[in-house]
C-alpha positions as CSV (number, residue, x, y, z in Angstrom):
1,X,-18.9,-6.1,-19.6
2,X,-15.4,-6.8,-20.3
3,X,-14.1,-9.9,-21.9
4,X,-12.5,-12.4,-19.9
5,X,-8.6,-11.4,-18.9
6,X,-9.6,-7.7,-19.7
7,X,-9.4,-5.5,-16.8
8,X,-12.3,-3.5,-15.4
9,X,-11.1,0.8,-15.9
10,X,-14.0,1.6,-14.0
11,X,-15.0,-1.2,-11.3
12,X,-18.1,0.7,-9.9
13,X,-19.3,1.4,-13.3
14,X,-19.6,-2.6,-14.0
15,X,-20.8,-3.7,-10.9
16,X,-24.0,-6.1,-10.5
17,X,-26.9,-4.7,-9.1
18,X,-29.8,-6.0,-7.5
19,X,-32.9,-5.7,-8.3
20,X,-33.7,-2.1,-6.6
21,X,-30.8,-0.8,-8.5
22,X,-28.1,-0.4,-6.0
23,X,-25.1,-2.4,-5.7
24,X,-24.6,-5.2,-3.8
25,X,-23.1,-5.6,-0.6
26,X,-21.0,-8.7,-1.8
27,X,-19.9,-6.6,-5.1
28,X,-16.2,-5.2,-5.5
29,X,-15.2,-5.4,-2.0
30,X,-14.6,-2.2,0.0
31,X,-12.0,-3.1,2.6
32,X,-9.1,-5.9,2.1
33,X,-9.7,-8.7,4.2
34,X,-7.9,-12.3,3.3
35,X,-4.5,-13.8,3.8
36,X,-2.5,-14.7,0.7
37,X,1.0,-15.5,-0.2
38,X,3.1,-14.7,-3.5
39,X,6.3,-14.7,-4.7
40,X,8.3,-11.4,-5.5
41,X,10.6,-11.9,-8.6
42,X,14.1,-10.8,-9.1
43,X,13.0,-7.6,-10.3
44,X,10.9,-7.1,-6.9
45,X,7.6,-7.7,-8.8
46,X,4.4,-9.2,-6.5
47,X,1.5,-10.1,-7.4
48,X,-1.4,-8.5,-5.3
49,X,-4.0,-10.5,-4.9
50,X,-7.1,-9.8,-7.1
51,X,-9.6,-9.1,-5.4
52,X,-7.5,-6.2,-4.4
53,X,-6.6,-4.9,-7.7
54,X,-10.0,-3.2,-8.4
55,X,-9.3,-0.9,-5.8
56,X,-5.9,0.0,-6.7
57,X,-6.5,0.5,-10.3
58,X,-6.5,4.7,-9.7
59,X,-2.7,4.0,-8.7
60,X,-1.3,3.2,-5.0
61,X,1.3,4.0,-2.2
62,X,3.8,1.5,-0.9
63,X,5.1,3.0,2.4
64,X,7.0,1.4,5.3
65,X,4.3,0.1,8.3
66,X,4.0,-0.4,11.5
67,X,5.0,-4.3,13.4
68,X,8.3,-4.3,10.6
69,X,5.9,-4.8,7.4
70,X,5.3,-2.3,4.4
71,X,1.5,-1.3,3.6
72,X,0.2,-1.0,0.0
73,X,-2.6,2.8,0.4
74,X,-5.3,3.4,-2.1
75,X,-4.9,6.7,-3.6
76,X,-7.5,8.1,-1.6
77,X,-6.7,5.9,1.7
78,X,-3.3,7.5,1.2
79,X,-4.5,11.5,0.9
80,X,-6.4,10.8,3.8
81,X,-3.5,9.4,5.6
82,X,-1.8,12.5,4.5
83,X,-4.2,14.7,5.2
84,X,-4.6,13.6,9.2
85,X,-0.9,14.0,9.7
86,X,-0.9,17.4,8.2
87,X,-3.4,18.3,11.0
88,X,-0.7,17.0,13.7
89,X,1.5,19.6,16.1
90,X,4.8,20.1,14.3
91,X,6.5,20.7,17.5
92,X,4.8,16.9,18.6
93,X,7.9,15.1,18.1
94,X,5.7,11.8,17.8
95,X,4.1,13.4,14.9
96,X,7.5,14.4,13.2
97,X,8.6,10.6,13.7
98,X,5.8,9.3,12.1
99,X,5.8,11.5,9.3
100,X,9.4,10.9,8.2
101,X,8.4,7.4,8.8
102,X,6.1,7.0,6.8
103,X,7.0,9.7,3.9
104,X,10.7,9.1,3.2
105,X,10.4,5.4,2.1
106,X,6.9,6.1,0.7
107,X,6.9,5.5,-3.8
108,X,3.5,6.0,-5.8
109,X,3.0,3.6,-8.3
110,X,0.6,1.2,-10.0
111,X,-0.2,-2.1,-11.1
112,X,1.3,-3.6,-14.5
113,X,-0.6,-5.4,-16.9
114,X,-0.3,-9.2,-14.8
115,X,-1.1,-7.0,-12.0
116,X,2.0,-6.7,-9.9
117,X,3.5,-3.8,-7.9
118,X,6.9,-3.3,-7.8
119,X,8.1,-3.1,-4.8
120,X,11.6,-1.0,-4.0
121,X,14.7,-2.5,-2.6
122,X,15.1,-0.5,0.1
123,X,11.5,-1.4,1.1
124,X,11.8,-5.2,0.2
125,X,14.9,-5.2,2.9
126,X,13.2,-3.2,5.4
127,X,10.5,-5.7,5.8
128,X,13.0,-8.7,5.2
129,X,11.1,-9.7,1.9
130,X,13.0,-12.5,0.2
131,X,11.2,-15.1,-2.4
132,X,8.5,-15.1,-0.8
133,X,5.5,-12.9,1.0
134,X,2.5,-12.6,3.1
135,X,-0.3,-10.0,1.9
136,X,-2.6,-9.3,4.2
137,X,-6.0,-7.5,4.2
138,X,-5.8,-4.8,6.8
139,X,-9.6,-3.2,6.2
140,X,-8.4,0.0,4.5
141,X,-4.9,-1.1,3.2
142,X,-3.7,-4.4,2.4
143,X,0.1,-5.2,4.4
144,X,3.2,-6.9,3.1
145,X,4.9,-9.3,5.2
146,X,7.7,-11.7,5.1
147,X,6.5,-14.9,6.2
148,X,8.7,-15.8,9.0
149,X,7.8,-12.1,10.6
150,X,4.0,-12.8,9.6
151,X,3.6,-16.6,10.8
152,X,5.0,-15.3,14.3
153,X,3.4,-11.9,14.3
154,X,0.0,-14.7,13.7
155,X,0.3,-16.8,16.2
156,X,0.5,-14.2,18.6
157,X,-3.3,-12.7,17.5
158,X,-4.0,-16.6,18.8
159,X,-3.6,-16.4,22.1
160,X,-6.8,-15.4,23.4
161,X,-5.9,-13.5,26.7
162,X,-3.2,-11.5,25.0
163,X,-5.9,-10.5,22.4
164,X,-8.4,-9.6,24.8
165,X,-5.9,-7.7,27.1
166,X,-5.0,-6.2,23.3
167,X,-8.5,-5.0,22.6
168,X,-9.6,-4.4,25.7
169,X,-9.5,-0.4,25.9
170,X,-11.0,-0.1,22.5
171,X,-14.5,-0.8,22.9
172,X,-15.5,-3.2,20.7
């Protein structure tokens, strides 16, 4: 058991179990879900959330998104990412646009000790961070938003006929 402020190495390795030995459903969770804000510093230092930062501690991918906000991958949500474009057509020029678009502004990093990722310039401006942002839970990424872009990217998932029209060819 680690000591309070210490950080878990090996989250799966501490988890609680219940009483037939397996872990919990409500232990270290397994997709990012939630809606919180932070400030970035000067340096372009944010805080992730953390009950994220379990998940992140094997290091993580901060790439440019889709809807003008920047994603924060797993390691292994981000080889798997990889790994699915590699299977697209090269001569799919779709598939060339998204690689490049996701690729070229990608960095690898990892938390620091307050966990915080540091989060490019050139990716900060691309998604209009200032102060302030939005992180978002995503199920298998978490997203980074500027809070102007996320408040109205929001109130749009409100309106219930453009969410159902949304949704509707995806059968759930």
């Amino acid at each position: 058991m680690a000591q309070s402020g210490e950080r878990h190495r090996h989250p799966r390795r501490h988890r609680a179990h219940n009483q037939s030995g397996t872990a919990p459903k409500w232990g270290y969770p397994k997709v990012f879900t939630g809606e919180y804000r932070h400030s970035v510093d000067d340096k372009g230092r944010l805080a992730v959330p953390s009950r994220f930062r379990a998940q992140l501690d094997a290091g993580l991918v901060v790439s440019r998104w889709l809807d003008a906000c920047l994603a924060i991958h797993t390691r292994t949500g981000w080889d798997a990412l990889a790994d699915k474009v590699a299977t697209l057509p090269i001569t799919d020029e779709g598939a060339r646009r998204f690689s490049r678009f996701i690729f070229a502004g990608a960095t690898e990093t990892t938390l620091d000790g307050q966990g915080r990722v540091l989060v490019p310039g050139y990716l900060r401006e691309m998604a209009g961070l200032g102060a302030e942002a939005v992180v978002v839970g995503a199920r298998d990424h978490a997203e980074i938003w500027a809070p102007a872009t996320w408040e109205s990217y929001r109130k749009s998932l409100e309106d219930p006929a453009a969410l159902a029209e949304a949704i509707g060819g995806l059968g759930i």
